[in-house]
LOSE-883483 format. One line per 4 residues: their letters; for each residue x, y, z of C-alpha. Coordinates in Angstrom, 3 decimals. Layout:
N
a) X,Y,Z; ...
***
This chain:
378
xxxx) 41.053,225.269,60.598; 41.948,221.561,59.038; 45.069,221.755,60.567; 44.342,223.186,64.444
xxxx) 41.952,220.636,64.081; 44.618,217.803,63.323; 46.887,219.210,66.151; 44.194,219.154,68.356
xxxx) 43.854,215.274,68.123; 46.645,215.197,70.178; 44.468,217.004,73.058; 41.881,214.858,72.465
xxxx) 44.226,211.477,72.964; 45.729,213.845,76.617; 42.085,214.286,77.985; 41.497,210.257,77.310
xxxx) 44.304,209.175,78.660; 44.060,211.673,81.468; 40.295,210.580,82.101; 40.156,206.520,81.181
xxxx) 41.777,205.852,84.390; 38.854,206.708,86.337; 36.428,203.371,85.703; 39.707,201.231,86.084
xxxx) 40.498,201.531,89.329; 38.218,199.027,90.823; 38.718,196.431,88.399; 42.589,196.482,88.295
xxxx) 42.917,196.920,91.755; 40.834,193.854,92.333; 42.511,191.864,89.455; 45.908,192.828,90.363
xxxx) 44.996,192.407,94.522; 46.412,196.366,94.937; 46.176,198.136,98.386; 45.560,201.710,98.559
xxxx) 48.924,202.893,98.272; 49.234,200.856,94.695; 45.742,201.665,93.700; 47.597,205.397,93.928
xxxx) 50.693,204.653,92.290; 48.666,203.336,89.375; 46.471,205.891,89.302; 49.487,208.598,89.577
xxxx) 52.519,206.839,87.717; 51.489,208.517,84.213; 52.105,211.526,85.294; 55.550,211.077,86.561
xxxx) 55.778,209.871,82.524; 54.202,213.331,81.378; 56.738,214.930,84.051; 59.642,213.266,81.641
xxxx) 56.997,213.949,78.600; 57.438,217.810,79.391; 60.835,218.065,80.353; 61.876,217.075,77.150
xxxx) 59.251,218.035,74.941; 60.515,221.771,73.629; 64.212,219.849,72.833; 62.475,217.026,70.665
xxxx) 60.558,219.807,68.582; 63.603,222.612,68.432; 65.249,219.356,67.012; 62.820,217.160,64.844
xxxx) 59.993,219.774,64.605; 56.758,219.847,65.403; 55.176,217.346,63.139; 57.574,214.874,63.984
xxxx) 56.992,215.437,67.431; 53.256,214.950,67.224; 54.042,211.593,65.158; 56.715,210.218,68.240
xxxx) 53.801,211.138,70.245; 51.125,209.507,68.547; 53.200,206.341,68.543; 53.713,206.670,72.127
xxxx) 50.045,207.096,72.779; 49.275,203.674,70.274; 52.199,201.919,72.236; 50.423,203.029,75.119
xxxx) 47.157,201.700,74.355; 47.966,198.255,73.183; 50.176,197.385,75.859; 47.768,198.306,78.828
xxxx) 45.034,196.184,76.729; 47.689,193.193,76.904; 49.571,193.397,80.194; 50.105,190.320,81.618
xxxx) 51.429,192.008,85.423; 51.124,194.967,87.284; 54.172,196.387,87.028; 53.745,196.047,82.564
xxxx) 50.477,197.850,83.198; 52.163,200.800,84.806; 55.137,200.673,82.185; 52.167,201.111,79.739
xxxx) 50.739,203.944,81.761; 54.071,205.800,82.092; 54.728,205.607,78.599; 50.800,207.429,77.735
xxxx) 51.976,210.060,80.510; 54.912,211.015,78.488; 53.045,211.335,75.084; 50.714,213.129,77.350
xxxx) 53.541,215.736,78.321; 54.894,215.956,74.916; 51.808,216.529,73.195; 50.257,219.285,76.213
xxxx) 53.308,221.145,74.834; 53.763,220.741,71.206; 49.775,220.346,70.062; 49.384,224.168,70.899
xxxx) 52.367,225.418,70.003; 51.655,224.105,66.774; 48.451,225.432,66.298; 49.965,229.025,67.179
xxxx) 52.386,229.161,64.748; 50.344,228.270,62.004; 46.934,229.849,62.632; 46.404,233.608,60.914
xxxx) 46.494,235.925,63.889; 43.623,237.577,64.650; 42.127,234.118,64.618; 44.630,232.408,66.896
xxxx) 42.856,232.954,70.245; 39.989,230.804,68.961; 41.939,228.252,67.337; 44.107,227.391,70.210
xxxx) 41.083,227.247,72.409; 40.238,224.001,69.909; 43.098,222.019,72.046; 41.188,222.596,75.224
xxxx) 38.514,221.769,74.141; 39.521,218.837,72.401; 41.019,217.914,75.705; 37.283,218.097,77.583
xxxx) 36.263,216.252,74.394; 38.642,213.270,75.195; 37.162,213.289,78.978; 34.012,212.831,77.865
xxxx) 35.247,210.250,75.562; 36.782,208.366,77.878; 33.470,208.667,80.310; 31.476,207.072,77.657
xxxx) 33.769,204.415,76.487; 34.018,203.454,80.182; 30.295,203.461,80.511; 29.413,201.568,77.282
xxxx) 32.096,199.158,77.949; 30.956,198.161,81.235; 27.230,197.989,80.064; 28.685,195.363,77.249
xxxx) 30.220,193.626,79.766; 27.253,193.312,82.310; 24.802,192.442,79.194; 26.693,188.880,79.247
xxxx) 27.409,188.665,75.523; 29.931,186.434,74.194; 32.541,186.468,71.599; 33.681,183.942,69.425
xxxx) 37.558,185.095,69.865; 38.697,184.282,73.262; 40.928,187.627,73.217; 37.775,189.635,72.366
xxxx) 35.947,188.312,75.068; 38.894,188.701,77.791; 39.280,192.315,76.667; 35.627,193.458,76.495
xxxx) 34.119,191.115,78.819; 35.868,189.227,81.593; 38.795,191.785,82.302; 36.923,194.772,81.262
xxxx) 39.536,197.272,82.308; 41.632,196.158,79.356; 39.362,197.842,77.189; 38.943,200.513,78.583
xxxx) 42.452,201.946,78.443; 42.880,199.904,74.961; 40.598,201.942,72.986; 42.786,205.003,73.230
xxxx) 45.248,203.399,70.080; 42.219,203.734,68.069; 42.284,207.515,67.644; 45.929,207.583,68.404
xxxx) 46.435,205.155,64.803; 43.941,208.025,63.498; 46.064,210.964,64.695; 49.230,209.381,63.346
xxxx) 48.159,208.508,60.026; 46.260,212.577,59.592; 49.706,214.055,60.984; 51.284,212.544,57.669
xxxx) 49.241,214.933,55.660; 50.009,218.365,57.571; 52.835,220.382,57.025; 55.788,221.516,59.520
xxxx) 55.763,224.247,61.259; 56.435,227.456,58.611; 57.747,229.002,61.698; 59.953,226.015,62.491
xxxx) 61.213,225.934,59.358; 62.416,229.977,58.920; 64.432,229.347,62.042; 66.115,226.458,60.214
xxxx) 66.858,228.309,56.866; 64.162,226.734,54.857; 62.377,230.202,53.467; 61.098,227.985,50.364
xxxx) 59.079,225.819,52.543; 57.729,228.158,54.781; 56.869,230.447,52.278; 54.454,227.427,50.368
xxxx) 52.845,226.622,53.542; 52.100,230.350,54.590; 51.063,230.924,50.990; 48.332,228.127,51.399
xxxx) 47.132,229.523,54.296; 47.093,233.486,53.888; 46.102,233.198,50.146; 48.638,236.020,49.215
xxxx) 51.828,236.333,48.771; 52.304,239.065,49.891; 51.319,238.455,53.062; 53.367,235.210,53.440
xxxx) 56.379,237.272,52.829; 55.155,239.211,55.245; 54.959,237.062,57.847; 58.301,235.106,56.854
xxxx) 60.302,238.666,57.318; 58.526,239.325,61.165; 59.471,235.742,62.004; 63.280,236.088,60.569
xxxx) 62.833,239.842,62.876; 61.748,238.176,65.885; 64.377,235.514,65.774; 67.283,237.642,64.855
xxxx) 66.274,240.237,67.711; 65.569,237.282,70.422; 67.755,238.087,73.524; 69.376,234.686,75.261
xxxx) 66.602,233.425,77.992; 68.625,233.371,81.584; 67.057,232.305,84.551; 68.078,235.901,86.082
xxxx) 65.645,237.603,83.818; 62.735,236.128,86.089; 63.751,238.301,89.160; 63.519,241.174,87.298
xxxx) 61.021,243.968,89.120; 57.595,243.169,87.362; 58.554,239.998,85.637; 58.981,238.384,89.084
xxxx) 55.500,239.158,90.382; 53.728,238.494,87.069; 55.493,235.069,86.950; 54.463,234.237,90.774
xxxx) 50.855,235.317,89.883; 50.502,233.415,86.737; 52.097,230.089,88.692; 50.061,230.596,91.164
xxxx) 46.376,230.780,88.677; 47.683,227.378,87.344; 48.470,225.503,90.386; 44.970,226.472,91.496
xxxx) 43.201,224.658,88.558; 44.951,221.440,89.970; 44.699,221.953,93.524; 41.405,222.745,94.037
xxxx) 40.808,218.980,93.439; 40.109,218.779,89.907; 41.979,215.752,89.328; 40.873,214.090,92.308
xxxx) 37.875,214.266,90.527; 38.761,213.129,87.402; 40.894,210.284,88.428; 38.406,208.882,91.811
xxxx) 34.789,210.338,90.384; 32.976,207.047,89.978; 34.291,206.407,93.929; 33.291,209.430,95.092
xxxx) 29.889,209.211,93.115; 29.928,205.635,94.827; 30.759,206.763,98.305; 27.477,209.600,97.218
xxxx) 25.177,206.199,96.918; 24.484,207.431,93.306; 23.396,204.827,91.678; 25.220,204.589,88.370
xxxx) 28.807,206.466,89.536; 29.937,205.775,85.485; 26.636,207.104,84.231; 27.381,210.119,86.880
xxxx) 31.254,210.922,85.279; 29.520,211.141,81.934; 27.403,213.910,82.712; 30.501,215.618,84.326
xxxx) 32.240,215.222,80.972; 29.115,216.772,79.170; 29.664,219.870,81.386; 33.294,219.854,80.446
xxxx) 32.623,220.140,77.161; 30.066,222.340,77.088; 31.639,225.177,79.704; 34.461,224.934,76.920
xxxx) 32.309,225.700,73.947; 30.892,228.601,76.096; 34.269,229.567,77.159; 35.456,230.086,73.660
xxxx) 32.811,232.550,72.773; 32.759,234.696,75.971; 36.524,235.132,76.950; 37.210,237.906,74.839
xxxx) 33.838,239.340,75.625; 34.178,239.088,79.390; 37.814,239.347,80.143; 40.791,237.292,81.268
xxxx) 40.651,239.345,84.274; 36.780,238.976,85.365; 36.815,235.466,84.664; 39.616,234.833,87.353
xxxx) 37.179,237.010,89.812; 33.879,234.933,88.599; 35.498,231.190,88.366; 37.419,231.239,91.775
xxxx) 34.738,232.884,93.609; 32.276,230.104,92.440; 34.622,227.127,92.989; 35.382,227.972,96.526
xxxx) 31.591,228.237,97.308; 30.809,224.946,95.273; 33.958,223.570,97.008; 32.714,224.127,100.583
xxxx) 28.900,222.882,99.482; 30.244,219.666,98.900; 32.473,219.138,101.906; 29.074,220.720,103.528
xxxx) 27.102,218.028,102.032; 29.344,214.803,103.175; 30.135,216.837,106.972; 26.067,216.710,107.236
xxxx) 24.661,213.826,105.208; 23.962,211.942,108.325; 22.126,214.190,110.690; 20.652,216.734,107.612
xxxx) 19.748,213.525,104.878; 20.294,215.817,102.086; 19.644,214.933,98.446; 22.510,213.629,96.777
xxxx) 21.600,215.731,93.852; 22.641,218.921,96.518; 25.926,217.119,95.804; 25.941,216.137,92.625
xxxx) 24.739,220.416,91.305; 27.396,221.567,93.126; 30.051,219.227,91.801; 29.306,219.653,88.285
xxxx) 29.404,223.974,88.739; 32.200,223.709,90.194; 33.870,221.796,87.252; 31.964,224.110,85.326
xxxx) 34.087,227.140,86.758; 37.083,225.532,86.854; 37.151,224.668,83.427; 36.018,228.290,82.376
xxxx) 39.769,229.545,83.740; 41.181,226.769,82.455; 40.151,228.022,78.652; 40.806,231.438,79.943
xxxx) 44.723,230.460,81.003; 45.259,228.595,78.099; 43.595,231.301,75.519; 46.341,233.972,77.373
xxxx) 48.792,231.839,76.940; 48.802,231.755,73.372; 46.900,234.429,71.996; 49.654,236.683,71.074
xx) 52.535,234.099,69.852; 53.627,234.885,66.578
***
């Protein structure tokens, strides 16, 4: 448990950096003097950084392991941080925002993976769901950092420190996206005190090491041996991936479906959320749009929690039916609602219900991917 929890960090540090960006926008764009289209580059450019972040991340921990991995992308994350708190142009801030989307890619991949290889198996389901939710946890984070933060600002207090008072008060934005190197520092100081991968190390002829570590955490040795001999199995009986294996009858349409599951979570407009909410809430005359993305994040968290106990109750399957079904009708509610807000002067809280089920849904298949994903890696 101590250790999904430590690999989990690194979700946490993905869903802030993911989520931060989101009570920015205004400020930078009006400190900066951004049109729309650079508003959208420096709302998008991280993730052409977690593109790179991905592409690369299974190499770095073949190579260095996973520990070292999650310590390059702690760094990153810290590096990150501190440079979008001290950018002195627009085009350093998005250097610093690139760099947070590749420890963002590298960390989506290697934080999980992690946790699989090292949690006992018939646990494994739950403890990789711990990196989702630590991911909702790091929205909701970010939400409430943003909203504090610009309630310190407002309040008119003063610092002694002239930095302190640029960063907190006068350019608030730097802040905002500064506070992620605080639990990045944490994360990269904890990942000192976890062990590698046992299954990282069998591959690389280290039996000794492996077998300590899987002692530890099966409490017999007999069953660490166990496990060492299935892993050494596994990997001497692993067939050469080829790209031709993917056309395969079966394989093909199983691939196509599962693509096609994922690329729903994002197109359905989750991140449009995430990344434009206090606009949208704005556009919605709510009348705190920060207050508004904090409640959001509460429901993020929450569905997860829920989502964790119920998945292997209810079914991969059934959830699929349940959480698409609902988004599409929340979906069409809330185009509903802005189509008619003029001639049927409906409640913004019509919008506001609908747009927190539908995150609601959306997040239950996101536990439910990410639980069939992993549950059976050994």
């Amino acid at each position: 448990m101590f250790l999904s929890i430590v690999a989990a960090i690194g979700g946490l540090l993905f869903g802030y950096d993911a989520a931060v960006i989101s009570g920015t926008i205004e400020h930078v764009a009006a400190q900066f003097h951004l049109d729309t289209l650079q508003q959208g580059w420096y709302v998008g450019c991280a993730l052409i950084g977690s593109i790179v972040g991905v592409a690369f991340a299974g190499i770095l921990s073949d190579k260095l392991g996973r520990k070292n991995t999650m310590i390059i992308s702690a760094v990153l994350f810290a590096v990150s941080g501190f440079g979008c708190a001290f950018s002195t142009s627009f085009n350093m801030l998005v250097a610093a925002r690139m760099i947070g989307g590749i420890s963002i890619g590298v960390v989506s991949i290697v934080s999980p993976m992690y946790i699989s290889e090292i949690a006992v198996a018939e646990y494994r389901g739950r403890l990789v769901s711990l990196y989702q939710l630590a991911v909702t946890v790091g929205f909701l984070g970010a939400y409430l950092v943003n909203y504090l933060l610009m309630a310190l600002s407002n309040s008119g207090v003063v610092f002694g420190a002239s930095v302190l008072q640029m960063i907190f008060v006068n350019e608030v934005w730097r802040g905002m996206l500064g506070m992620e190197s605080i639990p990045a520092l944490l994360f990269l100081v904890i990942v000192f005190f976890i062990p590698e991968s046992p299954r990282w190390l069998i591959i690389h002829n280290k039996e000794t090491s492996a077998s300590s570590i899987l002692g530890r955490i099966y409490k017999s040795v007999d069953d660490a041996k166990h496990q060492i001999e299935e892993a050494k199995s596994m990997t001497s009986n692993a067939e050469k991936s080829e790209w031709n294996m993917l056309f395969r009858p079966g394989i093909f349409k199983a691939v196509i479906i599962g693509v096609c599951i994922a690329i729903l979570g994002q197109f359905m407009g989750v991140n449009a959320v995430l990344y434009y909410g206090p606009s949208i809430f704005k556009d919605a005359h709510l009348g705190d749009p920060l207050f508004c993305q904090v409640l959001v994040g509460i429901v993020n968290t929450v569905t997860t929690v829920i989502a964790m106990f119920i998945i292997d109750k209810v079914g991969r399957k059934k959830l699929v039916y349940y959480g698409v079904s609902g988004m599409i009708i929340s979906l069409l509610l809330i185009a509903f609602y802005f189509v008619t807000i003029n001639t049927l002067h409906l409640s913004v809280y019509f919008m506001l219900s609908f747009f927190v089920l539908c995150f609601l849904l959306c997040y239950l298949n996101q536990c439910r991917c990410l639980g069939a994903t992993f549950r059976n890696v050994s």
